[in-house]
NUSE-846714 format. One record per residue (C-alpha): residue in one letter; x, y, z. Coordinates in steps of 0.5 Angstrom, whole numbers, padded with zeros to 4 digits, always signed. Layout:
! residues N
AXYZ ...
***
This chain:
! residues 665
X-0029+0148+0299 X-0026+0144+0305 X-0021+0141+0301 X-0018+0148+0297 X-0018+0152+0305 X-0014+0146+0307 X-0009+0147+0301 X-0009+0154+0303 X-0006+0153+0310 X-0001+0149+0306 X+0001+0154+0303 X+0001+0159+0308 X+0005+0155+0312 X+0011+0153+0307 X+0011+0161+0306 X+0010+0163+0313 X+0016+0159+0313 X+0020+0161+0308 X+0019+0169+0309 X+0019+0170+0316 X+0026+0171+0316 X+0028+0175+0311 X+0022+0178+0307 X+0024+0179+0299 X+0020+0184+0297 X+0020+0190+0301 X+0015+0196+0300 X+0019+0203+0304 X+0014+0206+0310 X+0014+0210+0316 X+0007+0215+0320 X+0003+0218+0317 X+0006+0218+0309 X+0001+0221+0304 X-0004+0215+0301 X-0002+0212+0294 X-0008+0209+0290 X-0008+0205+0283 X-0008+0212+0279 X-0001+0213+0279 X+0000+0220+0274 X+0007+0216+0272 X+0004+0211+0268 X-0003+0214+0266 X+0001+0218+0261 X+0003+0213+0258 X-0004+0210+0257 X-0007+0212+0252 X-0001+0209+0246 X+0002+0204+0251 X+0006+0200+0245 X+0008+0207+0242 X+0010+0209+0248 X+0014+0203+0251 X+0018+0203+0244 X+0021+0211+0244 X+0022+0211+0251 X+0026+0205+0251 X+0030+0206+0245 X+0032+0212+0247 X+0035+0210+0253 X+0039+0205+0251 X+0041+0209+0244 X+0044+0214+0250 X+0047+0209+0253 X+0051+0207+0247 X+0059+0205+0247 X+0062+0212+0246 X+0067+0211+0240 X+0063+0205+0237 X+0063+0203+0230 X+0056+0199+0232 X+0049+0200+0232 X+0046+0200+0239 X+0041+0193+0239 X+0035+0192+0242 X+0032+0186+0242 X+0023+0185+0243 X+0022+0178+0246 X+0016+0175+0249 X+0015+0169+0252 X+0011+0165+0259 X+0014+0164+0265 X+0011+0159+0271 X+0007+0164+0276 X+0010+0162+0281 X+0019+0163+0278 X+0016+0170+0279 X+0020+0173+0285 X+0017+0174+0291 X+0010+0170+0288 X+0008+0167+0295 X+0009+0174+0299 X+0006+0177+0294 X+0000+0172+0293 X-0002+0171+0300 X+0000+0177+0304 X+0002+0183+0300 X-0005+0184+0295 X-0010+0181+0301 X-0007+0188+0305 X-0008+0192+0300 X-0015+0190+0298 X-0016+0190+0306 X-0014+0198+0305 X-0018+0201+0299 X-0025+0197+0300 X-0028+0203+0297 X-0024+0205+0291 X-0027+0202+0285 X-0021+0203+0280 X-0015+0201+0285 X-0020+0194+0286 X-0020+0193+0280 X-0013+0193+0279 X-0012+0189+0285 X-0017+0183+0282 X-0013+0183+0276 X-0006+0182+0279 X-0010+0176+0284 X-0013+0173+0278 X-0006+0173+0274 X-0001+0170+0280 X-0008+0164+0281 X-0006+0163+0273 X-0001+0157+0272 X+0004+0162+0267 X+0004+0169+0266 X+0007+0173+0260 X+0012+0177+0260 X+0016+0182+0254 X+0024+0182+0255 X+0027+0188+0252 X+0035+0187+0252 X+0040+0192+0249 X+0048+0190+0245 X+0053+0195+0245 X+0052+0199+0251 X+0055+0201+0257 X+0050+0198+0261 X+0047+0200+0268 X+0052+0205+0271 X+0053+0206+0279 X+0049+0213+0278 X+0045+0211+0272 X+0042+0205+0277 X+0040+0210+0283 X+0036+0215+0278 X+0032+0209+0275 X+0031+0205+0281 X+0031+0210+0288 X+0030+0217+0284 X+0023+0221+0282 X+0024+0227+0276 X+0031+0225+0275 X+0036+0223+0270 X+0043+0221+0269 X+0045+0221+0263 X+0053+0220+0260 X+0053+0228+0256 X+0048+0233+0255 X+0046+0231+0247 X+0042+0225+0250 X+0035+0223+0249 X+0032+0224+0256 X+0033+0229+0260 X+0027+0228+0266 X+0026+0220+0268 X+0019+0219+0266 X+0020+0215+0261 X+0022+0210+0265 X+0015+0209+0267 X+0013+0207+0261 X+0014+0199+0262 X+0010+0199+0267 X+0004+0202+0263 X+0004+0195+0260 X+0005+0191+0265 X-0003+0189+0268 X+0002+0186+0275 X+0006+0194+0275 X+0013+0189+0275 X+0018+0190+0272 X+0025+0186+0273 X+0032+0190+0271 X+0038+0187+0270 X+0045+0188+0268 X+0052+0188+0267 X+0056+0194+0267 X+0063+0196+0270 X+0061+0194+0276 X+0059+0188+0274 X+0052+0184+0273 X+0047+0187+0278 X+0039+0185+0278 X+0032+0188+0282 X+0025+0188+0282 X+0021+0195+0282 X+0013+0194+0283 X+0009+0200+0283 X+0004+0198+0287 X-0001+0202+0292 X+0000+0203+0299 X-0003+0200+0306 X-0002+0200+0313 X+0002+0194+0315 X+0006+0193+0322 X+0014+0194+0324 X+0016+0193+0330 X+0010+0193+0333 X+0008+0200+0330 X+0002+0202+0325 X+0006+0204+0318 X+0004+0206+0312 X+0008+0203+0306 X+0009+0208+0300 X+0007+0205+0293 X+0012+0202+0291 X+0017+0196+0292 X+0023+0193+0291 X+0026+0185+0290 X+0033+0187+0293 X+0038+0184+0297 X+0036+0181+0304 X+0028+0186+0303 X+0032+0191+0302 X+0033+0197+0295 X+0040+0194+0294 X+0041+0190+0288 X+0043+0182+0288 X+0048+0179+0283 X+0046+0175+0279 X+0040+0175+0274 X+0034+0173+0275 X+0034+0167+0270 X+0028+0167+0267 X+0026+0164+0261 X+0032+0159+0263 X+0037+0165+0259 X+0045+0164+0261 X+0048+0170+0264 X+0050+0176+0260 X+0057+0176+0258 X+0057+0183+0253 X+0055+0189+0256 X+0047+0191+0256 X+0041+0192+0260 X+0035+0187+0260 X+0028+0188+0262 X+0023+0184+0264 X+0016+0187+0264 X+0012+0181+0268 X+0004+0180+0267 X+0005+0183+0260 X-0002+0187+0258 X-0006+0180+0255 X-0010+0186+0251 X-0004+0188+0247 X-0001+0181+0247 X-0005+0179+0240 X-0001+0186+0235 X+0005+0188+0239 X+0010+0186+0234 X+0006+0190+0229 X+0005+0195+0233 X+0012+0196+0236 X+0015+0195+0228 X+0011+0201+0226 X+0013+0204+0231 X+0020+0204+0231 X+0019+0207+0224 X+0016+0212+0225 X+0019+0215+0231 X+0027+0212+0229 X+0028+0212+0222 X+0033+0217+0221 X+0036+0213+0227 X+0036+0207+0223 X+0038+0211+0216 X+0045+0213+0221 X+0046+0207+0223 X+0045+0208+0230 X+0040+0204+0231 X+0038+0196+0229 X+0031+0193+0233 X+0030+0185+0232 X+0023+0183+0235 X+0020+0177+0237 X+0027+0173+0234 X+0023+0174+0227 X+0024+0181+0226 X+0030+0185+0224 X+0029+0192+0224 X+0035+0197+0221 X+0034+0202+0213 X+0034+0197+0208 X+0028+0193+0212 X+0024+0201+0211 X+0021+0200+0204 X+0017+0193+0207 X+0015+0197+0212 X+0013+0203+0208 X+0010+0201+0202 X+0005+0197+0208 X+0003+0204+0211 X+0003+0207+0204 X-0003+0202+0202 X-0007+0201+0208 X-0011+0206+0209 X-0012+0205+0217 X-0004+0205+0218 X-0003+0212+0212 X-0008+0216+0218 X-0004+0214+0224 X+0003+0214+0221 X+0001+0220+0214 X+0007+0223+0215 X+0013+0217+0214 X+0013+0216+0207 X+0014+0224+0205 X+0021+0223+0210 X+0022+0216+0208 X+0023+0219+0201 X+0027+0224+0202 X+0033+0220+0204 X+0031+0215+0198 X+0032+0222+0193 X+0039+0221+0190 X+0038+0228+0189 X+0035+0231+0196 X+0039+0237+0198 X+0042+0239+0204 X+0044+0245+0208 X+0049+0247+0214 X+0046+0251+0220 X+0050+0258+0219 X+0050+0264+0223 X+0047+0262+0230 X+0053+0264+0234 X+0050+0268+0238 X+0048+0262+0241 X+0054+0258+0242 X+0052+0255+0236 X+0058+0253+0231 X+0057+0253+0224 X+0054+0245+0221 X+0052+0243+0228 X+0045+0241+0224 X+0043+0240+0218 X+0036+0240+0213 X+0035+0235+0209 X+0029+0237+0203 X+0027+0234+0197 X+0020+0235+0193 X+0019+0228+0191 X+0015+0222+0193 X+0009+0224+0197 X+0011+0230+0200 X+0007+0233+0206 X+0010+0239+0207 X+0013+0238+0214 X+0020+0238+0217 X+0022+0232+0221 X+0025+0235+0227 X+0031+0231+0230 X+0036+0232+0235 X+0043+0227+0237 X+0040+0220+0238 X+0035+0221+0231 X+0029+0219+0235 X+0024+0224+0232 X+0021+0230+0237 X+0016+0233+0233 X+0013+0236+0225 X+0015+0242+0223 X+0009+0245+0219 X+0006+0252+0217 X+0012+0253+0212 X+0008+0253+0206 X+0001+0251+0203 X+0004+0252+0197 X+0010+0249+0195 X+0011+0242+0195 X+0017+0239+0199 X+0018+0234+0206 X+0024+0235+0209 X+0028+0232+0215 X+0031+0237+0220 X+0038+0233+0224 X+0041+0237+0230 X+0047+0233+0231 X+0051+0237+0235 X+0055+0239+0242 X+0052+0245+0243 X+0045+0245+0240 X+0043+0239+0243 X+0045+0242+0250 X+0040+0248+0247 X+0035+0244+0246 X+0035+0239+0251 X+0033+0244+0256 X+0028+0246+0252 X+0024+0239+0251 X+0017+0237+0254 X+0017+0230+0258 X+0014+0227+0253 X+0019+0229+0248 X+0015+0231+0243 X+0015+0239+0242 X+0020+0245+0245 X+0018+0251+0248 X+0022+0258+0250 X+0018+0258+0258 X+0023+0252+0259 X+0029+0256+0259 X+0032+0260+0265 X+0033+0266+0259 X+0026+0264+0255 X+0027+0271+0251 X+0034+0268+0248 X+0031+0261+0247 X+0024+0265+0244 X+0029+0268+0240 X+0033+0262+0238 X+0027+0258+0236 X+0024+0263+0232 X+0031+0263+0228 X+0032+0256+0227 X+0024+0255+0225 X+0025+0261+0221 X+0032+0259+0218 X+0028+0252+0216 X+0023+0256+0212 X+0027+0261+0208 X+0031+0255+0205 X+0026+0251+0203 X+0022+0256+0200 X+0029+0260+0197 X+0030+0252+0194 X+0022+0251+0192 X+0018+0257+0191 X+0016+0257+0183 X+0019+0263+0179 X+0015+0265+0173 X+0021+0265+0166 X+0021+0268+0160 X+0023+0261+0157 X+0021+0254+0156 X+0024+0248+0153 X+0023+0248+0147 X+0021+0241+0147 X+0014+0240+0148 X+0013+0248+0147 X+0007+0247+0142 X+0003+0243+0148 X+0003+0250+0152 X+0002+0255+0146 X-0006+0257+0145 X-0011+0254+0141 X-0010+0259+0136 X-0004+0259+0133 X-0005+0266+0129 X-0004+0270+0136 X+0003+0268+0136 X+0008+0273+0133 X+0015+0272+0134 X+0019+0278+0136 X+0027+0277+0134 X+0029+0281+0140 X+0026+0275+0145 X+0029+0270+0141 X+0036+0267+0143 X+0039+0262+0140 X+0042+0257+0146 X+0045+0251+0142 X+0038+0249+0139 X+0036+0247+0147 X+0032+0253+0149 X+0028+0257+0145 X+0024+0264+0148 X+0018+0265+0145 X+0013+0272+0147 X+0006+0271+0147 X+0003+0277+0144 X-0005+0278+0145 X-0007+0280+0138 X-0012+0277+0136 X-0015+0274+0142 X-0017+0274+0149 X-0012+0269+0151 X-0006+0271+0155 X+0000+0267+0159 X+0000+0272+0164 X+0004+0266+0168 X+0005+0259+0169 X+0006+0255+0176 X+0008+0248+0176 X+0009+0243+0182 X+0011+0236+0179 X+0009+0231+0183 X+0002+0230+0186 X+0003+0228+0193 X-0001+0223+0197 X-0003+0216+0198 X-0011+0215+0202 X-0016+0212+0199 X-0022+0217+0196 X-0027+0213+0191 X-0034+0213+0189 X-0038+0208+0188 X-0043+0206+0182 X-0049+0210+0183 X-0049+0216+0183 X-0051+0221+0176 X-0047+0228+0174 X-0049+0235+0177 X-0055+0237+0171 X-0058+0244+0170 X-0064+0241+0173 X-0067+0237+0178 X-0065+0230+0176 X-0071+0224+0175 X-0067+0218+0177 X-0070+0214+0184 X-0068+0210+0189 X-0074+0205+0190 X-0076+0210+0195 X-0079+0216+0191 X-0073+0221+0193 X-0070+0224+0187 X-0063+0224+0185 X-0059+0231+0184 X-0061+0237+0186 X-0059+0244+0181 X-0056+0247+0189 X-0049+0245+0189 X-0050+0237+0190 X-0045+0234+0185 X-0049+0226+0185 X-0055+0224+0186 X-0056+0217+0187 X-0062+0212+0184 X-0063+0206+0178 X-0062+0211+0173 X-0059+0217+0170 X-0062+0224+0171 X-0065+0227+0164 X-0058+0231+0164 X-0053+0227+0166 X-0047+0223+0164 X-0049+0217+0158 X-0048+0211+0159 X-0041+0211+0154 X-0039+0217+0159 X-0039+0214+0165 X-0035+0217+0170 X-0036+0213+0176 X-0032+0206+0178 X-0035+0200+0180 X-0037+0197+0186 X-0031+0197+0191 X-0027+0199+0187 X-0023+0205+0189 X-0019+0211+0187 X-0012+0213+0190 X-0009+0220+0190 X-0004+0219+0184 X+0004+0221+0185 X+0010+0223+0180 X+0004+0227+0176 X+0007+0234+0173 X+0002+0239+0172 X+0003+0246+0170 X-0004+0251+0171 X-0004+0257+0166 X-0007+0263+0166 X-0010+0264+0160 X-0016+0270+0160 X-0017+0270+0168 X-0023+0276+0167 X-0027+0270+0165 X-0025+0265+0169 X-0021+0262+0164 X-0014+0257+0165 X-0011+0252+0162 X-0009+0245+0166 X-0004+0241+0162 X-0002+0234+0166 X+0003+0229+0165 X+0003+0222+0169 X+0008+0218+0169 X+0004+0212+0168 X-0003+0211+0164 X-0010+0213+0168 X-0018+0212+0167 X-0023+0213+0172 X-0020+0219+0173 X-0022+0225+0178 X-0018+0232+0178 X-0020+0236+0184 X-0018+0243+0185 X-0017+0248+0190 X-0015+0256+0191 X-0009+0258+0195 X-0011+0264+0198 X-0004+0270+0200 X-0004+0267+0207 X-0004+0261+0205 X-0010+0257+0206 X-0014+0253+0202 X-0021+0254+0199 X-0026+0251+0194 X-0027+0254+0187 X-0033+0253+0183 X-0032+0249+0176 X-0037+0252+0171 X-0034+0248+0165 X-0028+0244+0163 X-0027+0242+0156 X-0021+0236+0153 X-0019+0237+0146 X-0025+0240+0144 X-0030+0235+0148 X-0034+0238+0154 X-0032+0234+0160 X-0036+0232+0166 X-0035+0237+0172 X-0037+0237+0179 X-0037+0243+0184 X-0029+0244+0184 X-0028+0236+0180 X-0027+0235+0173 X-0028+0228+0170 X-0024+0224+0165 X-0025+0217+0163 X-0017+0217+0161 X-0010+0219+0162 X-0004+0218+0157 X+0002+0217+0160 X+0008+0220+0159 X+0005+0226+0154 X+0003+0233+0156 X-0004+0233+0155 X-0007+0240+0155 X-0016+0241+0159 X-0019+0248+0158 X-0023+0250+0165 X-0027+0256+0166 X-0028+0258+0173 X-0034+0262+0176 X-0030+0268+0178 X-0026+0274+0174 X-0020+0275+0178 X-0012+0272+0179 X-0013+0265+0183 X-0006+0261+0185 X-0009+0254+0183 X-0007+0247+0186 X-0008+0240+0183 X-0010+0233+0186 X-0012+0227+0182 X-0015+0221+0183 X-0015+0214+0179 X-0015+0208+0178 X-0009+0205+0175 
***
């Protein structure tokens, strides 16, 4: 103990020595300032997605700095490494004087004491992480840009009104990740390379000129203890100086919590929020000196999300917009008629397709790509994704205006006029709504191809009648054929058909279970309770199978952790058959062959919401199937054939079905 107290002393001497002249790192004061703890509202907004966050606000920033004119996409640049605690700016100053006044201050108050033990723990250690992030062709740190990042609160100066940000809060984002609050900024622009550090600290009482002050809470690594920036890099990592325009950060004391994931983490992120900035080529990431992001490396990251369960549910909606820029065929439509709002005709455009794993959404977008939110409530129905891209001048000015801090939503109260932007948004919402279901909505035809007619024709061919009238001969590739009802009860009163099966989670079920029987089952599970009930339970669970359940040459469950997957590219088409008894006909065409497979059926009710429907019977080719309480089962489908299911439903009017199929492939 003796011998570490003298060491200390060493220290102490060597920076009372050193600093007392010219201290490097300077915390702002004056009498009676307002006390700043630990929970600074600035970086707690960032706390809850760090990583996430980290990544949107600084690729915003630095695609808003982009080079005017410039073929290039902007390059940000994600490294990690370790420097030595004590090439950290400041590191004695800080070590053993800054943090000892401040643990002096907050004795009382358990979550600022609990930051200020980490950063004393953190500069005891021999290294410290750091994250730096560098962007490439760039303007850099203009004159203006640098007072709003360092020495303003709520401000934002960007180069036009079609930038990203618009409130300066994003910059508190690096910050969120850093267990020291430090983060380095250094960069070269027109005025030439320029460096300072920013802590955001706590406040404590401190003396000036023989007088008590209180230090506001944050802090700055300047030239000679001041807000002033140095001219120099800080050369950390033992980098050279910049030659190209740019901006590097340097988040010190790197979040060791988020240290394992963060080029995962930042990857996935990066894709989700800019896909449409990487599909423009604005924007190319490389992280960690391995991974180089832009559109071609999109399918790889995808197709990972596509097949990990956990990433499908925090990122569902990214493959559906990923895949409407890989349809060859998606649509677009130019944004018309909103000059009443200074808004010229094409200044945005709505991308759609209805392939892939739609999910019903519209990805809203302004100028720099980056995505502001998802659009829904267009239709439960009809099967469609979409990507909405305000490029221009005067509708990124609107929408600038209108946009949250957090840069995920707009809203009319933000405006001066909130009539007019109510009215504006509500229009372009609405422009978006009408063409898709102009585009996809399902209409009933008199015609069908002829090829593969026979598949839709009812099972009994003698109440067909051919009227001449309704037969046109269009060069033997389209045939009109009126289904009369003569002889039977079956009717086509209309026919809706969605061609794709959208989706991509997991819903399997497990060997065990026994169908739905018309009687209390006998199967047991070791422990005396019984298997399936007749009161709607769809499974009962237990050694054996209950006296009206499935044989063991109809098993219509999968093996133990095998697990069944929502099916894409299947076309199916619900007919209507006789629906006072409850009866339509299903016709599925898959692409690929299916076993194990499970149909699962919903009604769409007029408002658009989805509800169950009881399946009462379901027969294929004659052979009954098994059933749930809106499931079909069938052991097998073949591919590339139009293979017709007989369902009755248990009620007797007009219903809008909807399909999803899971299966083993």
């Amino acid at each position: 103990m003796e011998k570490w107290g003298k060491r200390r002393k060493k220290k102490m001497k060597l920076f009372n020595k050193s600093h007392s002249k010219n201290s490097e790192w300077y915390f702002p004061g004056g009498k009676d300032l307002q006390m700043e703890s630990g929970s600074n509202a600035s970086l707690e907004m960032f706390k809850d997605n760090p990583l996430d966050s980290l990544a949107r606000e600084i690729c915003q920033n630095s695609l808003d700095a982009g080079i005017e004119g410039n073929n290039k996409p902007v390059r940000v640049e994600f490294t990690s490494f370790k420097v030595k605690a004590e090439n950290i700016p400041g590191y004695l100053e800080l070590k053993y004087e800054v943090i000892n006044k401040a643990m002096k201050q907050w004795p009382n108050e358990q979550k600022t004491m609990s930051m200020l033990r980490k950063m004393d723990r953190i500069l005891k250690n021999k290294f410290v992480n750091v994250l730096k992030i560098s962007d490439y062709n760039t303007t850099g740190l203009r004159k203006e840009n640098w007072k709003s990042l360092i020495e303003q609160v709520g401000s934002s100066v960007k180069k036009d009104s079609s930038s990203a940000g618009s409130f300066g809060i994003g910059k508190g984002a690096p910050f969120a990740v850093s267990d020291l609050r430090m983060v380095l900024y250094s960069t070269l622009a027109d005025e030439g390379i320029q460096s300072i550090g920013v802590m955001k600290f706590v406040s404590y009482k401190d003396k000036l000129n023989g007088e008590t002050i209180i230090t506001q809470g944050t802090g700055y690594y300047g030239k000679n203890g001041s807000k002033e920036p140095i001219s120099k890099d800080f050369g950390l990592g033992g980098e050279i100086s910049r030659t190209e325009k740019g901006t590097d950060i340097y988040i010190i004391g790197f979040n060791r919590d988020l240290i394992e994931n963060w080029t995962k983490e930042i990857t996935y992120s990066l894709a989700n929020n800019f896909l449409f900035s990487f599909y423009t080529n604005k924007l190319e990431v490389i992280i960690d000196n391995k991974v180089k992001l832009n559109y071609s490396k999109m399918n790889k990251i995808v197709e990972e999300i596509r097949n990990d369960k956990k990433l499908l549910r925090k990122y569902e909606y990214l493959p559906g917009y990923y895949d409407v820029l890989q349809d060859e065929d998606h649509k677009e439509f130019n944004l018309t008629g909103f000059k009443e709002y200074g808004i010229k005709d094409g200044e945005a455009i709505l991308y759609t397709s209805n392939k892939g794993d739609v999910n019903r959404r519209v990805l809203m977008t302004r100028n720099a790509g980056m995505k502001i939110k998802d659009l829904n409530r267009i239709s439960s129905i009809i099967k469609f994704s979409g990507i909405f891209y305000a490029h221009g001048k005067n509708i990124n000015g609107i929408l600038k205006q209108l946009e949250n801090p957090n840069h995920n939503d707009w809203s009319k109260d933000r405006s001066e006029t909130p009539k007019k932007a109510g009215r504006f948004l509500k229009d372009m919402n609405r422009f978006i709504k009408e063409t898709i279901k102009d585009t996809y909505t399902e209409k009933v035809a008199d015609e069908v191809d002829a090829y593969g007619v026979s598949d839709f024709l009812p099972e009994d061919i003698n109440s067909i009648r051919l009227s001449n009238k309704k037969v046109k001969d269009k060069g033997h590739k389209k045939v009109a054929i009126e289904i009369e009802k003569i002889n039977t009860k079956s009717k086509v009163a209309r026919v809706r058909e969605n061609n794709h099966i959208t989706g991509g989670d997991d819903k399997g079920v497990t060997k065990g279970g026994v169908g739905q029987g018309d009687s209390f089952g006998t199967a047991y599970d070791g422990r005396g309770h019984r298997g399936g009930s007749s009161t709607g339970n769809n499974f009962g669970y237990g050694d054996r199978p209950g006296e009206n359940g499935p044989n063991d040459n109809d098993d219509m469950f999968i093996k133990n952790r095998n697990s069944q997957k929502k099916i894409t590219n299947v076309k199916y088409r619900c007919i209507e058959v006789d629906h006072q008894n409850g009866m339509y006909r299903l016709m599925v065409k898959p692409d690929k062959s299916l076993s194990n497979v499970r149909i699962d059926l919903d009604v769409i009710g007029d408002s658009g919401k989805k509800d169950t429907v009881q399946i009462t019977k379901a027969t294929y080719r004659g052979k009954q199937l098994n059933i749930g309480y809106s499931n079909v089962y069938i052991q097998s489908l073949l591919a590339g054939s139009w293979q017709p299911i007989m369902i009755k439903l248990n009620g007797n009017t007009r219903l809008k079905l909807e399909v999803e199929i899971y299966a083993n492939i």
